[in-house]
C-alpha positions as CSV (number, residue, x, y, z in Angstrom):
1,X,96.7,84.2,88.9
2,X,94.3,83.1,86.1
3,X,92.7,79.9,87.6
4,X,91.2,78.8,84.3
5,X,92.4,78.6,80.9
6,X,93.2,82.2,79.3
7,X,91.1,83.7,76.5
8,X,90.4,86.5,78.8
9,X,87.7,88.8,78.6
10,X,86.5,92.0,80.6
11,X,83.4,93.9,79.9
12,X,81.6,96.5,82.0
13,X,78.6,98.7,80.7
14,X,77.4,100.9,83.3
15,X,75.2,104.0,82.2
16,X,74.6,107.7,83.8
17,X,78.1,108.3,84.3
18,X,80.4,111.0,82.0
19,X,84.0,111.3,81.8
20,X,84.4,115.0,83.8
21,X,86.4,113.2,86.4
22,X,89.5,113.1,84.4
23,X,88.6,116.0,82.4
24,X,86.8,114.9,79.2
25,X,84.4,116.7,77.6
26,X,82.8,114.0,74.8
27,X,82.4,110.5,75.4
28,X,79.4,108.8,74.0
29,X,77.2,105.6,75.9
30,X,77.8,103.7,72.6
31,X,81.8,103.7,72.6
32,X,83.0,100.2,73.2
33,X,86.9,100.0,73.3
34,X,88.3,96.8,72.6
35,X,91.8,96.7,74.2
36,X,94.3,92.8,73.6
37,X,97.3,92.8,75.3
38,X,99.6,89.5,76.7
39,X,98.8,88.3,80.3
40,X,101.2,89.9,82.8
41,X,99.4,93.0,82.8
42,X,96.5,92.4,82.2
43,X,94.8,91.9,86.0
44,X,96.1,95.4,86.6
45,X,94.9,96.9,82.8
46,X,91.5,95.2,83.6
47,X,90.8,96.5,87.0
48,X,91.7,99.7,85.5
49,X,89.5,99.3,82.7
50,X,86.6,98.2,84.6
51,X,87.2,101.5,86.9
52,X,87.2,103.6,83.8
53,X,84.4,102.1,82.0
54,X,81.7,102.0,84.7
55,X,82.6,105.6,85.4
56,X,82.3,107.0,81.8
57,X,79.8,104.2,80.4
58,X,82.2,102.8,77.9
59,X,82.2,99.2,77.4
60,X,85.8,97.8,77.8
61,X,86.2,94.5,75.8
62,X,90.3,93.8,77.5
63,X,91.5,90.4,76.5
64,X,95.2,88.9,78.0
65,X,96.4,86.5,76.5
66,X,98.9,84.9,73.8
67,X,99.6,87.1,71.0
68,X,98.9,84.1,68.9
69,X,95.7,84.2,70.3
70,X,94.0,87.8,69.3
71,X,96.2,89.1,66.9
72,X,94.3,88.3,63.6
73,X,91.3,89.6,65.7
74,X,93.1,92.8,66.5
75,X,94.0,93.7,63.0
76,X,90.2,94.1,62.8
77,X,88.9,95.7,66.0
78,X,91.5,97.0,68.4
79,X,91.0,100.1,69.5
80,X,94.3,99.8,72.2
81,X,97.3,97.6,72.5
82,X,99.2,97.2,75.6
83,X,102.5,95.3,76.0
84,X,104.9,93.9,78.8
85,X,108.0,95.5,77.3
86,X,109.2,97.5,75.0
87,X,110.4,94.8,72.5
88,X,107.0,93.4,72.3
89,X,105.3,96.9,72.1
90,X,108.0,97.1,69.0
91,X,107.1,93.4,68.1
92,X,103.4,94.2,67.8
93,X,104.2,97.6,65.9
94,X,105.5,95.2,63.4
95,X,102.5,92.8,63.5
96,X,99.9,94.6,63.2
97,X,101.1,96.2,60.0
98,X,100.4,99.9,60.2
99,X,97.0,99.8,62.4
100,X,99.0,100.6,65.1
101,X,100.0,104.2,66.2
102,X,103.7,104.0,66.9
103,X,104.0,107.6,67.9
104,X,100.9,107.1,70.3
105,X,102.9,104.4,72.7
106,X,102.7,105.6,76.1
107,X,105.1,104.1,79.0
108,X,103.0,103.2,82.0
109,X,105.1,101.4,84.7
110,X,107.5,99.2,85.5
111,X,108.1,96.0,87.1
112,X,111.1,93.8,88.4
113,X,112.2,90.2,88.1
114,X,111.6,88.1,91.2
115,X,112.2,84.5,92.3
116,X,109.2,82.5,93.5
117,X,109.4,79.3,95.2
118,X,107.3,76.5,97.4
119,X,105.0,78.2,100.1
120,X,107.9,77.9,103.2
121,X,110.8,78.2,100.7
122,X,111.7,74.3,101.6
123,X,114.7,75.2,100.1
124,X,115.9,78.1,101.9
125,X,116.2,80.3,98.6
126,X,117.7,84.1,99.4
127,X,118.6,85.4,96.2
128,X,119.6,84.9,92.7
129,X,122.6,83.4,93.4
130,X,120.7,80.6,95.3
131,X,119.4,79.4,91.9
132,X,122.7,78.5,90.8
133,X,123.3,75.7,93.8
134,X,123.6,72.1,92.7
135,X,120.4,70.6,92.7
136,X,117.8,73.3,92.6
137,X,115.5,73.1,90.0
138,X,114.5,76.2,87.9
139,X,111.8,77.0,85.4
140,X,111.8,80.0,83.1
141,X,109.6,81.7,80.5
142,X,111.2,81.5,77.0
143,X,108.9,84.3,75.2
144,X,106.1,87.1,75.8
145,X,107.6,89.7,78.0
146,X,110.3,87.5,79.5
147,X,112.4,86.6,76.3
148,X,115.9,86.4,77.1
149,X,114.6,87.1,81.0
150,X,117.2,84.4,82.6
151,X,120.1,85.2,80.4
152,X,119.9,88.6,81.3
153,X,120.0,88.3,84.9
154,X,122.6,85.5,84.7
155,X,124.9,87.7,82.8
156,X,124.5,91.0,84.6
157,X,127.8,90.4,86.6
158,X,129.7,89.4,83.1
159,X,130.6,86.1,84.5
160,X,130.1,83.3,81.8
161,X,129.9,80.9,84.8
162,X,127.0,82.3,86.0
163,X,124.8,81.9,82.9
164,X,126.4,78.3,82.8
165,X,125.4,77.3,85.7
166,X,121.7,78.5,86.1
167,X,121.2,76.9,82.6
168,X,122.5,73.7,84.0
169,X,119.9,74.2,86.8
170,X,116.9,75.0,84.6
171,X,114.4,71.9,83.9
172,X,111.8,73.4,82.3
173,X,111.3,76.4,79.3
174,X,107.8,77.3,79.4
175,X,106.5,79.4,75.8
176,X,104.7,82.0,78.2
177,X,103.5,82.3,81.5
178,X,100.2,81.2,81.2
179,X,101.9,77.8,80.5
180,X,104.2,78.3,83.3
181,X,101.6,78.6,85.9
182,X,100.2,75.9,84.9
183,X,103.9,73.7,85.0
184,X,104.2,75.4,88.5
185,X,101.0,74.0,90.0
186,X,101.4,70.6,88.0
187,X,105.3,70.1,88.3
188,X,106.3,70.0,92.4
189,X,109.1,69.0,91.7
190,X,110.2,72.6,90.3
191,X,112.0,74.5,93.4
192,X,112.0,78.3,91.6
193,X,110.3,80.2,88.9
194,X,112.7,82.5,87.6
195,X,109.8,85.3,86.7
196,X,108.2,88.9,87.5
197,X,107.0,89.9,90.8
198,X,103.6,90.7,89.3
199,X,102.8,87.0,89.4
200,X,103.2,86.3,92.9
201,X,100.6,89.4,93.3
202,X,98.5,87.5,91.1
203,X,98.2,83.9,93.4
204,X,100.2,84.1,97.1
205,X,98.5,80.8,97.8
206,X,100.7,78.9,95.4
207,X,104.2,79.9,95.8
208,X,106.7,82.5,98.2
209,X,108.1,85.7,96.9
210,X,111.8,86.1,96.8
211,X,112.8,89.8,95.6
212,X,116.1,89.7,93.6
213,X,118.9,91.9,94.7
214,X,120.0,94.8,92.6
215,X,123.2,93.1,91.3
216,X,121.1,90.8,89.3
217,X,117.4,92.6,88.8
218,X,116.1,93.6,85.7
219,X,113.3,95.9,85.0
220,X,110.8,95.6,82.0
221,X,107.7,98.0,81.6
222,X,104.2,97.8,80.2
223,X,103.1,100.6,77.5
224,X,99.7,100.9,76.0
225,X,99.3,102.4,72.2
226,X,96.3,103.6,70.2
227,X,95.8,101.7,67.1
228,X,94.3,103.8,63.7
229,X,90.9,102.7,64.4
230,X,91.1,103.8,68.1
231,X,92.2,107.2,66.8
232,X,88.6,108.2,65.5
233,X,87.2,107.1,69.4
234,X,88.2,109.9,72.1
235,X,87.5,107.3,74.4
236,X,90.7,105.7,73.4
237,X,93.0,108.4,73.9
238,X,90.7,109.5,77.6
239,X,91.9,105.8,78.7
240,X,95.4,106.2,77.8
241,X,95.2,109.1,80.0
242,X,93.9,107.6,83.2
243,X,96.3,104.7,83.1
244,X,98.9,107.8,84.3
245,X,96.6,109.4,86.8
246,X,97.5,108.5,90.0
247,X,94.6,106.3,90.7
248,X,95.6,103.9,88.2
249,X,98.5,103.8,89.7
250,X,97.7,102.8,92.5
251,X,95.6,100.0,91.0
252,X,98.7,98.8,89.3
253,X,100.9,99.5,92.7
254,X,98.5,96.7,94.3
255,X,99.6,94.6,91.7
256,X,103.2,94.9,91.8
257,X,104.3,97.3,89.4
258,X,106.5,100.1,89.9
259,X,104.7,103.3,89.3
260,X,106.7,106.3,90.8
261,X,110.7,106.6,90.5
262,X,111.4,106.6,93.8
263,X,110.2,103.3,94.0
264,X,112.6,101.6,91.4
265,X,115.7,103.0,93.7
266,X,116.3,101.3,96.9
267,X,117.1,104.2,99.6
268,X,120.2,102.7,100.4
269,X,121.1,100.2,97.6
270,X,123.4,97.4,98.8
271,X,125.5,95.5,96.5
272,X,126.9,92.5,97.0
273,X,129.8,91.7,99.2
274,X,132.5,90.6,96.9
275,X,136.0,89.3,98.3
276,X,139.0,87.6,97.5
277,X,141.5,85.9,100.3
278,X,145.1,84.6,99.2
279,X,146.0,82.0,101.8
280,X,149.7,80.5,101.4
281,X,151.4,80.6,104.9
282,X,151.1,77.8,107.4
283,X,149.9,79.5,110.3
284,X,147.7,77.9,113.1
285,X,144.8,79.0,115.0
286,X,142.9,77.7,117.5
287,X,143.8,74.4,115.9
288,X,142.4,75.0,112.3
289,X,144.3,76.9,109.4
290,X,144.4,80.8,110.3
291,X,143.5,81.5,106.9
292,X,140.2,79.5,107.3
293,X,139.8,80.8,110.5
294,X,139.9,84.6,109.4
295,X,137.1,83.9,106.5
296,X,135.0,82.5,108.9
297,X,135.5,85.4,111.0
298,X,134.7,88.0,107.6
299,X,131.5,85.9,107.2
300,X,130.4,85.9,110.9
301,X,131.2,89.6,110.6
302,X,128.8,90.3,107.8
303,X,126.6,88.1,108.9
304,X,126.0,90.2,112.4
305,X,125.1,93.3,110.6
306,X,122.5,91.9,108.9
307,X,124.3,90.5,105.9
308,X,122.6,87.1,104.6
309,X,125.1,84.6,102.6
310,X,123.0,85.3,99.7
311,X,124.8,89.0,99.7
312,X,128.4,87.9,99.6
313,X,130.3,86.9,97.0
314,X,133.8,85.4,98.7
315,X,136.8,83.2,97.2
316,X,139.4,81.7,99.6
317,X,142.3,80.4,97.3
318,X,144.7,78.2,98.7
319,X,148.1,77.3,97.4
320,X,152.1,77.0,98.7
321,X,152.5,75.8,102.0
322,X,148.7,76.0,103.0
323,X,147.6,73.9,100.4
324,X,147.3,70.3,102.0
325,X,144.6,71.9,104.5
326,X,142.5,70.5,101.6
327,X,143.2,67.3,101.7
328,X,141.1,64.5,102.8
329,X,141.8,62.5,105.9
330,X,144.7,59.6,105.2
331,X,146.3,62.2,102.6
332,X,146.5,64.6,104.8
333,X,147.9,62.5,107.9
334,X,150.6,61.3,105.4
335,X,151.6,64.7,104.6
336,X,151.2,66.2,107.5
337,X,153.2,63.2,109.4
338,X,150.6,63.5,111.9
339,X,148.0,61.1,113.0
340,X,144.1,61.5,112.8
341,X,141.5,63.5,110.8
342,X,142.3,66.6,108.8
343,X,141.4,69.5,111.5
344,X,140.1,71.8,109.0
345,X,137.4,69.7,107.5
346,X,134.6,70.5,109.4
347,X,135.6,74.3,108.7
348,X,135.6,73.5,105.2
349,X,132.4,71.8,105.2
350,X,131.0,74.9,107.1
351,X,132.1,77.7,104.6
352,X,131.3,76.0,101.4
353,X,127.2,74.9,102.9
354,X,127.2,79.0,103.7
355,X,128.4,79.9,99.6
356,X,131.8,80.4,100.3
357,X,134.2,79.4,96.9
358,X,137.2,77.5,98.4
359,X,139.7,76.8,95.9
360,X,143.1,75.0,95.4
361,X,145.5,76.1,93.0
362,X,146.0,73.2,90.4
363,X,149.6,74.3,89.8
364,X,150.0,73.0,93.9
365,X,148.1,70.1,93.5
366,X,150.3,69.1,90.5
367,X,154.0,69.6,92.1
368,X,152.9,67.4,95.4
369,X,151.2,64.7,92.7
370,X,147.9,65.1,94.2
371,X,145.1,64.0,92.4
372,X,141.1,65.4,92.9
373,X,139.8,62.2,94.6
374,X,142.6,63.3,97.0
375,X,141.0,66.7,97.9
376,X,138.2,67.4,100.4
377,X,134.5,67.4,98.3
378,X,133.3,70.7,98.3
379,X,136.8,72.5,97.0
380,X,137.1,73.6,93.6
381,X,140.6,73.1,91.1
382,X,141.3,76.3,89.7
383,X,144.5,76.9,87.7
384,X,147.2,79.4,88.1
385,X,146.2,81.7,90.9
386,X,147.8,84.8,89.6
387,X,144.7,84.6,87.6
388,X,142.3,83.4,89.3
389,X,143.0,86.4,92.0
390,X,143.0,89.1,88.6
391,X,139.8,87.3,87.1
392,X,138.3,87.8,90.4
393,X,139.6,91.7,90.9
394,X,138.1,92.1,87.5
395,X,135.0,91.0,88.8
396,X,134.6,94.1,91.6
397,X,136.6,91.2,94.7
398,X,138.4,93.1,97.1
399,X,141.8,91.3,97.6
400,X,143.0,90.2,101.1
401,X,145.8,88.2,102.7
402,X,145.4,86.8,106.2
């Protein structure tokens, strides 16, 4: 991480060296490449640079920072232009009004979104879906590379819920990520920064690292392009060249990115765990609901083969003549005609803290004149569940009946 405000600048000038190590042939002392770019990449594009330049004895001028920043500088000396996706690559295309080389836009290499949170992870963050508890509070980058970065994520699954609840969560919209490192080490009360992986390369002091799963993940890459002055310096085009040898890569590999295929493809993807149960009968168990009783046993299950709650996606609905298991104490003993606590709570309790979605059909609730203050916190109304069991099918649930 940048420890100091960004207007950042790398320059190395080292003489006696030529550029036969990645096959050039003229390169002179004099060349000075001037290279502006935004700031994800740029610890990567720098050390690169600075690799490049001492060996060939070109003086590398790289700033990182806000487009804002160096662009009316650009239009006048940039020699190379490197973005952190491909909508900005096209955004500067556009800016820079024909001094930059659209066809000379090289892909380097890729990176994916991440999570990070409090050194510890205070609040015991897993995955994306984490984000969306009640109570945690998220910040996100509005702009450079991660426009639209939070939406996109929140809306891989095509469930509108899912976007409406992380933008309930989110407390902060930072313009770039300059400013939200800044928030991040200002603002503790901020639980998760919804951002790249590249930035927890940049400063592990400051925050955790939670890598997303591949349900919700999403890939943007960094592409460097030769501008019309940079055309007339081979230099230009010899640096393009060694960002794809393999020892940029590495360079960029120690600072997060992606940089062969075989990386951005788990070897055994594993989605998550998404199930539906339909629980209407009345039948007991070990003095708790069956029904309840066989979702905990589904989650125990997963859970033993290495499963985390984070990776399951589960819906118990509960309707007919199971539906007054969620109901709180004195409604339930006058129901029931029984004296004493509602047995199931504590069950209840258990499943919804682990990310299970209990839910009581309305349609139920309605016909025995129950009201909400009359149901067990923690369970959610839904309406018909004919449905609610086809919106969840839709969604990829698998649909059981104890």
């Amino acid at each position: 991480m940048f420890l100091r405000p960004i207007h950042l600048a790398s320059r190395v000038l080292i003489s006696g060296l030529t550029l036969s190590a990645i096959g050039a042939s003229t390169v002179s002392a004099k060349d000075v490449l001037h290279v502006y770019g935004p700031e994800g990449p740029y610890p990567a594009i720098r050390e690169a640079a600075s690799v490049f330049g001492e060996r060939n004895s070109i003086e590398m001028n790289v700033v990182g920072d806000a487009t804002s920043k160096w662009l009316a500088k650009a239009k006048g000396d940039a020699d190379l232009i490197y973005s952190s996706a491909e909508f900005m690559m096209i955004d500067f295309i556009r800016d820079m009004e024909g001094g930059l080389d659209e066809a000379s836009v090289t892909p380097l290499y890729w990176r994916p979104s991440a999570i990070l949170v409090r050194p510890g992870n205070p609040k015991h963050i897993r995955d994306f879906p984490d984000l969306l508890r009640s109570g945690v509070k998220v910040m996100v980058v509005n702009g450079s590379g991660q426009t639209g970065l939070w939406e996109d994520m929140a809306g891989r699954q095509g469930n509108f819920r899912t976007v409406r609840a992380l933008r309930n969560n989110i407390v902060l919209f930072a313009t770039n990520s300059t400013e939200a490192r800044r928030l991040w080490l200002a603002r503790r009360e901020i639980d998760a920064w919804l951002t790249w992986n590249i930035w927890y390369k940049a400063d592990s002091r400051n925050s955790a690292l939670v890598p997303v799963s591949q349900d919700y993940v999403i890939y943007r890459q960094c592409s460097i392009g030769i501008t019309q002055q940079g055309k007339n310096k081979p230099a230009a085009g010899q640096f393009v060249k060694f960002l794809t040898t393999p020892e940029a890569a590495g360079i960029f590999a120690k600072w997060g990115w992606i940089t062969t295929p075989a990386d951005s493809v788990p070897l055994a993807p594993r989605g998550v765990v998404r199930r539906v149960h339909d629980v209407q009968e009345d039948a007991w168990e070990a003095e708790v609901g069956r029904g309840l009783a066989r979702v905990r046993e589904l989650v125990s299950d997963y859970e033993s083969v290495g499963f985390h709650t984070s990776e399951m996606n589960i819906s118990a609905v509960f309707h007919g003549a199971a539906a007054y298991w969620m109901l709180q104490d004195e409604p339930y003993s006058a129901f029931a005609k029984r004296q004493g606590p509602n047995p199931n709570r504590l069950l209840i309790q258990e499943l919804v803290q682990e990310g299970v979605s209990i839910e009581l059909c309305a349609e139920t609730m309605k016909a025995h004149g129950w009201k909400r203050a009359d149901i067990l916190p923690g369970v959610r109304v839904v309406g018909s569940v004919c449905a609610r069991i086809v919106e969840l099918e839709r969604q990829g649930h698998v649909y059981l009946r104890p």
